[in-house]
C-alpha positions as CSV (number, residue, x, y, z in Angstrom):
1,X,-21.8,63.6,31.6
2,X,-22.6,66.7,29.8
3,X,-20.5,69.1,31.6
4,X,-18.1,67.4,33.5
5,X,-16.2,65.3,30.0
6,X,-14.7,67.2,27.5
7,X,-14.1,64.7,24.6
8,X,-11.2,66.8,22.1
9,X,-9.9,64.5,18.8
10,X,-6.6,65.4,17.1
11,X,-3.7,65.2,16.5
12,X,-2.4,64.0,20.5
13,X,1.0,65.2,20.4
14,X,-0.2,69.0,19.3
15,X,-3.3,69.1,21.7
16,X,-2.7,67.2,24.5
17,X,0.3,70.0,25.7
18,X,-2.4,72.4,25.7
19,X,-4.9,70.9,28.1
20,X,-2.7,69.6,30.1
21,X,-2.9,68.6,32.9
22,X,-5.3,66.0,32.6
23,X,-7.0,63.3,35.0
24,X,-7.7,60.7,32.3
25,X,-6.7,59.8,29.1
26,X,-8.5,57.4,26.8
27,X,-6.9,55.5,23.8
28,X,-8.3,52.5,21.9
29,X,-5.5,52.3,18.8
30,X,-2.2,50.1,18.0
31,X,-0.3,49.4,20.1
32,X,2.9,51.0,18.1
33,X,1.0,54.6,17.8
34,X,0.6,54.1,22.0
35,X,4.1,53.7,22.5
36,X,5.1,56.5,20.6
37,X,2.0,58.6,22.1
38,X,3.7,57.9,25.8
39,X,6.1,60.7,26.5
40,X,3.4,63.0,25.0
41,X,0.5,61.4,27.4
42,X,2.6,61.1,30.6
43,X,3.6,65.0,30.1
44,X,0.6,65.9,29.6
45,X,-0.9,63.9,32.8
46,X,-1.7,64.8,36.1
47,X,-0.3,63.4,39.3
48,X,-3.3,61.5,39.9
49,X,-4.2,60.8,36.4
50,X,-5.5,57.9,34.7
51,X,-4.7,56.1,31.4
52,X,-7.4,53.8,29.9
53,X,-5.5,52.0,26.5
54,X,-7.2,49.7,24.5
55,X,-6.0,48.6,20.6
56,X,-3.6,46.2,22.4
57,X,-3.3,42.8,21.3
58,X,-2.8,40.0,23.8
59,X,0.6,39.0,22.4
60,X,1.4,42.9,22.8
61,X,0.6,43.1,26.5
62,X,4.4,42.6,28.2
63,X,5.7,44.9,25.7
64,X,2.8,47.4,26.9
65,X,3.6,46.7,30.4
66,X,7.4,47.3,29.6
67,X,6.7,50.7,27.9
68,X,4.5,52.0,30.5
69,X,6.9,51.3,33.6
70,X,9.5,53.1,31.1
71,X,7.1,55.9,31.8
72,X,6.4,55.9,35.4
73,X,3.0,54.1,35.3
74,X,1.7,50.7,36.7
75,X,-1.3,48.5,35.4
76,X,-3.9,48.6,37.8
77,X,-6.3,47.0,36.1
78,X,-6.7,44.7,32.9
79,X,-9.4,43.4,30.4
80,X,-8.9,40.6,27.3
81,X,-11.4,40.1,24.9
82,X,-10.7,37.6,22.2
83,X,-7.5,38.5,20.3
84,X,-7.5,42.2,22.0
85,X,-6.6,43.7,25.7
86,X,-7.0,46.6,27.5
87,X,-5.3,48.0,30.9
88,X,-5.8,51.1,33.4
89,X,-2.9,52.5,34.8
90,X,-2.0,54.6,36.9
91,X,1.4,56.2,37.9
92,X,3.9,54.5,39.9
């Protein structure tokens, strides 16, 4: 993938305005740092972009849904794994 990913880490709500806009954004970390990541990451998304969240635990997965209709996205796809689950969304 050399070439065609550019993997940045940081501090999300200071770089993600500056290479915006973006086609997907990855995120495996609480739940509570996701939600208040959301206005930052849907800003900084493209029209057709893709979010990938993991870091979610099961019991945290309505709340998740909640928060990312709040924001103008829809699950598209999810995952569970033991205690944890994941989702792709993608906007509404």
């Amino acid at each position: 993938v050399e070439g065609a990913v550019t993997v940045i880490q940081g501090d999300a709500d200071l770089i993600m305005p500056l290479v915006a806009p973006v086609r997907v954004l990855l995120a495996n970390i609480i739940s509570s740092v996701l939600v208040s990541l959301m206005p930052v990451m849907t800003r900084s998304a493209g029209r057709d972009a893709v979010l990938i969240l993991g870091g979610i635990l099961r019991e945290e997965r309505d709340r998740m849904l909640d928060v990312l209709a709040a924001h103008g996205w829809r699950a598209d796809a999810e995952d569970a794994e033991d205690a944890w689950w994941s989702v792709r969304a993608v906007r509404a």
